[in-house]
C-alpha positions in Angstrom: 0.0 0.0 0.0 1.4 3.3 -0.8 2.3 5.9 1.5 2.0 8.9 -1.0 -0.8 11.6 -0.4 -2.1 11.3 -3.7 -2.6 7.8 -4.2 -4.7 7.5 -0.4 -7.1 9.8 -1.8 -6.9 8.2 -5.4 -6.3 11.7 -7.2 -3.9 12.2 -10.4 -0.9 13.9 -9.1 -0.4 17.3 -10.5 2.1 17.9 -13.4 6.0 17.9 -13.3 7.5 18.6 -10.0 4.0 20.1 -8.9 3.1 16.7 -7.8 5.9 17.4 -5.0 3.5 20.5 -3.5 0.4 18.8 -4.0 1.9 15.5 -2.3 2.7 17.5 0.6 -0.9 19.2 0.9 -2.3 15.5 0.9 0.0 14.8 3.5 -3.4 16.4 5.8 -5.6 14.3 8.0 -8.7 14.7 5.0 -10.9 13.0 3.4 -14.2 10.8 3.9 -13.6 8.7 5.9 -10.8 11.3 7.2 -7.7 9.6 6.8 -4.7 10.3 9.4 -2.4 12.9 9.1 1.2 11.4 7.9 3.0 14.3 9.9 2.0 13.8 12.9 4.9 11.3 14.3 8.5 10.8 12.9 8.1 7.3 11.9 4.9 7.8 9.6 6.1 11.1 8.3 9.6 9.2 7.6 8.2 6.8 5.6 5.9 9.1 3.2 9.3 11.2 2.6 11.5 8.0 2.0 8.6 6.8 -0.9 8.4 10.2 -1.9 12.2 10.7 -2.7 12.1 7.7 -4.2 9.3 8.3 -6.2 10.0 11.5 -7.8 12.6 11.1 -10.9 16.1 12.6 -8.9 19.5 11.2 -9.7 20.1 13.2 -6.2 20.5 11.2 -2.7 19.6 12.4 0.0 20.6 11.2 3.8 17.1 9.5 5.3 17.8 10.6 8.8 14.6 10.4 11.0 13.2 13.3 11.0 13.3 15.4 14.2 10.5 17.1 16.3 11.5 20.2 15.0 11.7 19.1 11.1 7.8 17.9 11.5 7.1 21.2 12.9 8.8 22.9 9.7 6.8 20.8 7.1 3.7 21.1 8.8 4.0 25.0 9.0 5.0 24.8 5.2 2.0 22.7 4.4 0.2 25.3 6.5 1.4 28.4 4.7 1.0 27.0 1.0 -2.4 25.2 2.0 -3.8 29.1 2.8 -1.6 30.6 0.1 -3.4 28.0 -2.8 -7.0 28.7 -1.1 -6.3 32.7 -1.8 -6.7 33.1 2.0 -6.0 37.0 2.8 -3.1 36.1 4.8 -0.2 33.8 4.4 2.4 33.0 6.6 5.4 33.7 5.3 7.9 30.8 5.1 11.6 30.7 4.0 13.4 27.9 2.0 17.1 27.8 0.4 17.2 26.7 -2.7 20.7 26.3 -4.2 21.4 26.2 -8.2 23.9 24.9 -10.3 25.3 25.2 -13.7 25.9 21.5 -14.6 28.7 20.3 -17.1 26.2 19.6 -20.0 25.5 23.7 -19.2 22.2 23.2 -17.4 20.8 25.1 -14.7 19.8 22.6 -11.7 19.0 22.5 -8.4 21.3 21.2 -6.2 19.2 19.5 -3.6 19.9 20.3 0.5 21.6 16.8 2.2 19.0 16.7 5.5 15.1 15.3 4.1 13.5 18.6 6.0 15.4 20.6 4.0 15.5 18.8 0.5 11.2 19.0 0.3 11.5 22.5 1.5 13.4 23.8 -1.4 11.8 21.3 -3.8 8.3 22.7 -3.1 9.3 26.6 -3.2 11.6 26.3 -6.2 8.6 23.7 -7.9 5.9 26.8 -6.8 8.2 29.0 -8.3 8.3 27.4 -11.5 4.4 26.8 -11.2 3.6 30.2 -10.7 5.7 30.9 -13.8 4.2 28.3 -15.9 0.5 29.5 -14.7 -0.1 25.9 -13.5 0.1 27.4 -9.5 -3.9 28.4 -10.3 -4.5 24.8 -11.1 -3.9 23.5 -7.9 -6.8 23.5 -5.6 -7.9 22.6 -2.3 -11.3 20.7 -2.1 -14.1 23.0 -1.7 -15.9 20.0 0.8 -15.3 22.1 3.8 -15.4 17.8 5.3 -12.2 17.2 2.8 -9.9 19.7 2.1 -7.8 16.8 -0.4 -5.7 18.8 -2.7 -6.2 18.3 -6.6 -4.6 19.8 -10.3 -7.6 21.4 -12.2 -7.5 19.7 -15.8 -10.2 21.2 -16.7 -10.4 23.6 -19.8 -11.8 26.9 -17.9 -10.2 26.0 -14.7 -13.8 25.6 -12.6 -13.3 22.4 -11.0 -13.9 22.9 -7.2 -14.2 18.9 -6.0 -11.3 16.6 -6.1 -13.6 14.6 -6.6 -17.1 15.2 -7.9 -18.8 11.9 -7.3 -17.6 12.0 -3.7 -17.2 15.2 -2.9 -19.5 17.4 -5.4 -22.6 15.2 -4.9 -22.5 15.2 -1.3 -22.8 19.2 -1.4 -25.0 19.6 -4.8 -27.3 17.2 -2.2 -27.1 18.8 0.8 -27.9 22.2 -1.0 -30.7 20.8 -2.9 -32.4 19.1 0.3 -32.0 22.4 2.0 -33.5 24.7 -1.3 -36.4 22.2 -1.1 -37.3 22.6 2.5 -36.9 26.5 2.1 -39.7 26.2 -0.4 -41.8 23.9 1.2 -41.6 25.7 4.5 -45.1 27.8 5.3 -44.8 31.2 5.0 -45.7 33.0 8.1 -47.7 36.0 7.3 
């Protein structure tokens, strides 16, 4: 069974290195049933990031140290800050990552991933945002609109309107609710 975000919520993973950010959204207790949150202890947080590293196509290596108490903190404050920052909340908190480049012998610009795991997904999300917001694919990814889910999903579709990562789970269970609730409005007496 795979650990990755993504695949426990069954969505297709954003393009490119996008799928990095999104994976770490989906990384949230979410969901119906609501699926735990793979930050909240070292040893299931470790284990997401070691299938994650492995996953993404890197001829890079990184150490797989445990992650610390503080590292957790860092990610989950990241996941925080892009979470609000991809919902167009008012305010974001702002959140600072290193992100070293290279010019490689084939005369390619690269970046040259941190050693720690913390620190490698830190700079891999803000330098893949970076290149998302550049690209135009940053408006893509969403967050859920089920206030009950909050899964993260890329918008594929053509006028960028998708709100549900899911619209058979998700977007039925609302388009329901709202409909029950528009029929009892109408059906209610009018007090005169």
């Amino acid at each position: 069974m795979s650990l990755l975000g993504n695949d426990r919520y069954g969505v297709l993973r954003a393009p490119h290195g996008l799928s990095v950010v999104q994976e770490l959204l989906n990384t949230a207790a979410s969901g119906n049933p609501r699926l735990p949150d793979l930050l909240d202890d070292a040893a299931a947080a470790d284990g997401w990031l070691w299938e994650l590293h492995t996953s993404v196509d890197r001829s890079d290596a990184i150490s797989m140290e445990s992650l610390t108490d503080s590292e957790l903190h860092t990610l989950r404050e990241l996941r925080t800050s892009l979470s609000a920052a991809i919902a167009t909340e008012t305010e974001v908190t702002p959140f600072l990552a290193d992100v070293r480049l290279t010019l490689n012998a084939a005369g390619w610009v690269e970046p040259v991933p941190e050693e720690r795991p913390c620190a490698w997904l830190a700079s891999t999300i803000m330098l893949e945002g970076f290149l998302a917001q550049r690209s135009g694919d940053w408006k893509r990814l969403k967050i859920c609109a089920n206030p009950d889910c909050s899964v993260s999903f890329f918008d594929r579709s053509r006028n960028r309107s998708g709100v549900w990562h899911d619209v058979h789970v998700c977007g039925n269970a609302i388009n329901l609710k709202a409909s029950r609730s528009r029929r009892r409005a109408q059906s209610a007496p009018i007090n005169s």
